[in-house]
N, C-alpha and C positions, 0 to 999 in steps of 0.2 A: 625672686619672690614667688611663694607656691600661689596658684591659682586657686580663689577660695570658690567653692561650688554653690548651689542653689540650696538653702535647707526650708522654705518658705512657699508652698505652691496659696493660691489663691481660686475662690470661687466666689462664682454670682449666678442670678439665673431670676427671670421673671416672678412675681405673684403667679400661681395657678390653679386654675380651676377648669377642672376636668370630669367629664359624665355624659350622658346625653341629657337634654336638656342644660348643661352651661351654658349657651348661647342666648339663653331666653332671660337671664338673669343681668344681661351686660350696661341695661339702662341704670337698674339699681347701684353696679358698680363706680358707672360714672360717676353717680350723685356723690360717690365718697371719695372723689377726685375735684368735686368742687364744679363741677363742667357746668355749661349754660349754654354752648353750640358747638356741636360733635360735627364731622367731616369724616365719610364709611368711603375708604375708598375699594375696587373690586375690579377685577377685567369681564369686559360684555359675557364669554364664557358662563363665568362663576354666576352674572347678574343675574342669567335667563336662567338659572335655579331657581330666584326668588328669593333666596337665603341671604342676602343683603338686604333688601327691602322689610322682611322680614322683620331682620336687627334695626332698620330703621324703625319702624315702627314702634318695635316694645324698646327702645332708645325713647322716642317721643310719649310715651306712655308715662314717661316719669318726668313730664315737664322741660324736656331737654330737647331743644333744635337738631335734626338732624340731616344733613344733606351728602344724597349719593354720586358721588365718582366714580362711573364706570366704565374708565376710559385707560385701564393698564395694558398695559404688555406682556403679553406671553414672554419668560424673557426679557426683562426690558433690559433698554438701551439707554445710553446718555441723553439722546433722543426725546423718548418716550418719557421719562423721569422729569424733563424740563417742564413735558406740560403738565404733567402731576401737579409741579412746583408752582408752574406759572398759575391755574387754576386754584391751588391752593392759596397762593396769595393774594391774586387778587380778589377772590372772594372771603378773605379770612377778616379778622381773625376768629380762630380755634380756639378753643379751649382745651381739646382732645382730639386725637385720631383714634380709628376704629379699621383696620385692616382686615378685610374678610376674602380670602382666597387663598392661593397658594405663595409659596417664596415669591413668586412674582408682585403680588398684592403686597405682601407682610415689607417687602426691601421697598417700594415706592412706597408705603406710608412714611417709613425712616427717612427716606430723600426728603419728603415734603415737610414733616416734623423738622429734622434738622436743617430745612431751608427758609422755612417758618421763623425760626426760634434765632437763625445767625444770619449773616450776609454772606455775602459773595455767590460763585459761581457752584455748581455739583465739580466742577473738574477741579478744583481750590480744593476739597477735601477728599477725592479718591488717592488712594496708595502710592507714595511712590514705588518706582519710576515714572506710570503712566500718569499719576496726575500730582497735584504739590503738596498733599499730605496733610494738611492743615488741620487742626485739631478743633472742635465746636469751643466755641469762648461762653456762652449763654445756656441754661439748661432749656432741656427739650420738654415739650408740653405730655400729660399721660399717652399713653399709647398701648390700645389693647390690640393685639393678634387673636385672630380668630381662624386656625387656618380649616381649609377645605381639601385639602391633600395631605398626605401620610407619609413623609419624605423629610421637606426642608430642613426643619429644625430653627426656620428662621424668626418664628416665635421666642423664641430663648436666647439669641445669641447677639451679638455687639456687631453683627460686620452687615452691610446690602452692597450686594454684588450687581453687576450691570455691564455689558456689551459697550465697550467706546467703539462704535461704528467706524470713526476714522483711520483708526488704530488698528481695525479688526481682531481685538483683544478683548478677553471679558477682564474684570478687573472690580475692586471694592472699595465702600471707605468701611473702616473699623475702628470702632469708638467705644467705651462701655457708655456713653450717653445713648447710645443707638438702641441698647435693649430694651426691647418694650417694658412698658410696666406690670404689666398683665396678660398672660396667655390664655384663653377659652378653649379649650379644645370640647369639641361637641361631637363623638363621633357619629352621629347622625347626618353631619355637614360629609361625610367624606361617601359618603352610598353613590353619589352622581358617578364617583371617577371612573371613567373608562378604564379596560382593562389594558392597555400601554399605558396610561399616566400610572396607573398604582405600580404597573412592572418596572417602572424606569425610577417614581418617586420610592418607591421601596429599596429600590439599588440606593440610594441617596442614602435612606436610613441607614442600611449594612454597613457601607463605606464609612460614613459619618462614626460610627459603632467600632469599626475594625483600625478606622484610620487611629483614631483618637486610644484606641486600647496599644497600638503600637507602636504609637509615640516617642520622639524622645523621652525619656524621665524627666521630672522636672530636676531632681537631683543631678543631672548633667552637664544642666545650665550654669553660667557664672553670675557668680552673685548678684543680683541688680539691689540698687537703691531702691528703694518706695516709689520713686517719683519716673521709676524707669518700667515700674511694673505694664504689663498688657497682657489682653484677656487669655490670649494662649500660653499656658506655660509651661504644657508638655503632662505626659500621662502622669496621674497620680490617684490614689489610693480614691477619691470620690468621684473622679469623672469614671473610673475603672468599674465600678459599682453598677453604674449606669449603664455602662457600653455592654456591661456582662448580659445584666435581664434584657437590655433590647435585641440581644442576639439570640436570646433562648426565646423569645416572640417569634425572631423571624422567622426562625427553623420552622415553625407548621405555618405562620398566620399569613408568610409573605405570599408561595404556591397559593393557598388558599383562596388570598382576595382575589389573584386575578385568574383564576377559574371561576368563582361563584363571588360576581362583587356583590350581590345580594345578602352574603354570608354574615349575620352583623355581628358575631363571636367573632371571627379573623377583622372584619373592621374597625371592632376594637381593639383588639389588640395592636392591628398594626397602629391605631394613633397611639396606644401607650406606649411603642417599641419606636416609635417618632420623636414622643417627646421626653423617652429615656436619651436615647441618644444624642438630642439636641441638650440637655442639660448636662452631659458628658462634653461631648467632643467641643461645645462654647467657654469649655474652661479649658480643654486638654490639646486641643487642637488636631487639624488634621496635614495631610503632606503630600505624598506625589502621585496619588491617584484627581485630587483634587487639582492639586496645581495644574496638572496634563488637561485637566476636564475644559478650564478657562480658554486656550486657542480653541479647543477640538471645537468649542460651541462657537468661540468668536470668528473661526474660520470658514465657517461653515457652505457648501457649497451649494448641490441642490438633493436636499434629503427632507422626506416631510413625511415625521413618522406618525401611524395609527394613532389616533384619539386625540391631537392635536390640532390646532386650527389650517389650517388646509393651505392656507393664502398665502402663507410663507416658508422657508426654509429655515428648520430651527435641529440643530442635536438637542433636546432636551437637557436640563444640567445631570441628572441622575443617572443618564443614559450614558453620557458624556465621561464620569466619574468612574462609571463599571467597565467601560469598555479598553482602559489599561492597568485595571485592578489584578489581575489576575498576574501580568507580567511583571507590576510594581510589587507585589509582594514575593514574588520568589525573588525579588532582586534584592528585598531589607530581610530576607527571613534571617540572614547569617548574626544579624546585630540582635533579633532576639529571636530564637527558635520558637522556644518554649512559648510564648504569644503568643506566635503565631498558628501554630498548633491546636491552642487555646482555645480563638477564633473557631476554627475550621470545625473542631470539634460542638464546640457550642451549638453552628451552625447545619453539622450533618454527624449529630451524635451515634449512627449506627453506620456512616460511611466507612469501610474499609480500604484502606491508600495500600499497595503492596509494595510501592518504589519510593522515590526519596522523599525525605520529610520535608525536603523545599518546595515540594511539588504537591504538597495534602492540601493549602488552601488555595494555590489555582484551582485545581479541580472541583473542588467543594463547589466555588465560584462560577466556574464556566459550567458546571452540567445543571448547578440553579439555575443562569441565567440560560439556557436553552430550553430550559420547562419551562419558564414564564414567558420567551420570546422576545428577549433582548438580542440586539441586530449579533452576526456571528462577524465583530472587530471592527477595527478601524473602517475596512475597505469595505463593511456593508453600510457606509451612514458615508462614501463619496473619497474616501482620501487612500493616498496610495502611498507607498515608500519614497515617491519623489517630494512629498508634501514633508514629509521627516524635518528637514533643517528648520520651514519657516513654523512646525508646532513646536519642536524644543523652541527655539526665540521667545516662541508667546512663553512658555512652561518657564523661562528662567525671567522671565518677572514676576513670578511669585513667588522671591524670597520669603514673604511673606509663612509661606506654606513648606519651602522647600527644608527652612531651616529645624520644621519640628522630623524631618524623616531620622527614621531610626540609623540610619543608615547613609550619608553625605552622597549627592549623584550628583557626574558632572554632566556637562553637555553630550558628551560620550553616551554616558551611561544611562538619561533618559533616551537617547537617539535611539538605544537598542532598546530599552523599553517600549518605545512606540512604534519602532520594526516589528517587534515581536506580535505587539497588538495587531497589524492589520489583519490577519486573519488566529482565532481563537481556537476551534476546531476543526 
């Protein structure tokens, strides 16, 4: 019997509102959610802004209770997410969450939302392998995203990613209940970031951009049922849309931010080239730049890069994503050329390549990320050729991610991918 193909791609994607000044509007919005006690959650970083207190305030200005959490994680962990949870509950109930910060922020409101709203444990509903997959039974209460970095995309998208410390794996749950209801994007909120968060959360954006434009098809896929459907389902014609404009953002606005963060023409752009991207690649998905990204951060040994919190060892995720992008795409260029090309061009429309066309959007890649100051590979963020076997291990648990690559990689074939990475140029 012939294999019948995918003819059916799907999309979703938060309420949005976007300007400066969105932020000051978020009390009013609640009201049209019915809310009566909102819960802002934020990590200390984001808090000593003000820009939470802030939103509390004009939250309370509309007769609406509001109280701050600001106790996230850089990064969080299974950890760190627990007390999210535990402090959410025991002080709840919610009527709403209100997440103001970066991925960090925006994934622990989802934890505590969907811990809020269901039972059991955070590790009952992360991904398998690493955790038992569990699907939410109860719908989750409003949730508005309000990010403060220019990167995630985790305002828009179904999945909250998180560090199972035991494991030393980073890992997610994905759910379409997970998307918030509403994005705010303010870029006024993003003026704080230091120039390493906007250079690493900018790589996020790109990736997010490039991964999702190179996609499987969704046409490649085999047919699912209705009931089979999930929120990745490979590039197609309107996450394509999106991935394009947020690429022709980068090309000036990303260099930009982190020479003059002051810049507010490149600061906004970078949040529209954010939340282009994030409304692309949460339908289209991404693959083996990302998938790589999950050990490189969950392993992480002792690296504590610029404009992060000092106290600990973190690869940033965006950092984490760029640092075997370069080798992961000359590895899928063969399955789609022409993308890829696409990409590189979008991103360095006056670059001149004079050698192989498998080799146009490394480069594009690596001499971006040496102007902004993204580490040069693997082995400048602690990890060497002999750490090779235990990152592919982390990398192939996320089928999840591996199964949209344009291109099938085995063990083998990440292992050289991530050789390749430890040093860039």
């Amino acid at each position: 019997m012939a294999t019948e193909y995918e003819t059916v791609f799907t999309y979703g994607a938060p309420g949005l509102k976007f300007g400066a000044g969105a932020s000051d509007e978020i009390g009013y919005d609640l009201t049209q959610f019915g809310a009566r006690r909102v819960l802002v959650l934020t990590d200390p970083g984001v808090a000593a802004t003000g820009w939470p207190r802030r939103i509390a305030e004009g939250i309370t200005g509309y007769g609406i209770e509001a109280e701050v959490f600001d106790g996230v994680h850089v990064e969080p962990t299974d950890v760190s997410m627990r007390k999210a949870v535990e402090f959410a509950r025991g002080t709840g109930p919610w009527d709403a969450f209100v997440a103001v910060g970066g991925g960090s922020s925006i994934d622990t409101a989802k934890a505590a939302n969907l811990l809020t709203s269901n039972d059991g444990d955070l590790m009952d509903y992360v991904n398998v392998p690493v955790g038992g997959g569990r699907a939410p039974v109860n719908p989750l209460k409003p949730l508005v995203a309000v990010p403060t970095t220019t990167g995630t995309g985790a305002e828009s998208t179904t999945v909250c990613v998180l560090d199972v410390l035991s494991l030393r794996v980073k890992s997610g749950i994905s759910h379409l209940r997970l998307r918030p209801t509403l994005a705010v994007v303010d870029p006024r909120l993003t003026m704080s970031q230091p120039a390493g968060v906007t250079a690493a959360a900018g790589m996020d954006i790109l990736c997010h951009a490039a991964e999702s434009y190179t996609a499987k098809p969704f046409t490649s896929f085999e047919r699912k049922r209705p009931d089979q459907r999930v929120p990745y389902c490979g590039s197609n014609p309107l996450a394509d849309m999106f991935a394009e404009q947020s690429l022709r953002l980068l090309s000036r606005a990303l260099p930009a931010a982190v020479r003059d963060g002051s810049d507010v023409a490149a600061r906004e752009a970078m949040s529209l080239a954010a939340t282009l991207a994030g409304l692309g690649f949460g339908n289209a998905g991404v693959h083996i730049p990302h998938a790589n990204a999950y050990p490189i951060a969950g392993q992480v040994g002792e690296f504590h890069p610029a404009g992060y919190p000092a106290s600990e060892s973190l690869v940033p995720h965006g950092m984490a994503v760029s640092l075997t992008a370069p080798a992961a795409f000359r590895f899928t260029f063969e399955a789609a050329p022409d993308r890829h090309l696409r990409v590189a061009r979008l991103l360095a429309p006056d670059f001149e390549w004079p050698g192989d066309f498998a080799d146009h959007l490394p480069a594009v890649l690596t001499n971006l990320m040496r102007e902004i100051g993204i580490p040069n590979g693997l082995g400048a963020v602690g990890y060497s050729e002999s750490d090779v076997d235990n990152l592919v291990e982390g990398t192939l648990k996320q089928q999840r991610l591996l199964t949209m690559a344009p291109r099938s990689a085995s063990a083998s074939d990440l292992a050289a991918i991530l050789r390749e990475s430890v040093t860039l140029w």
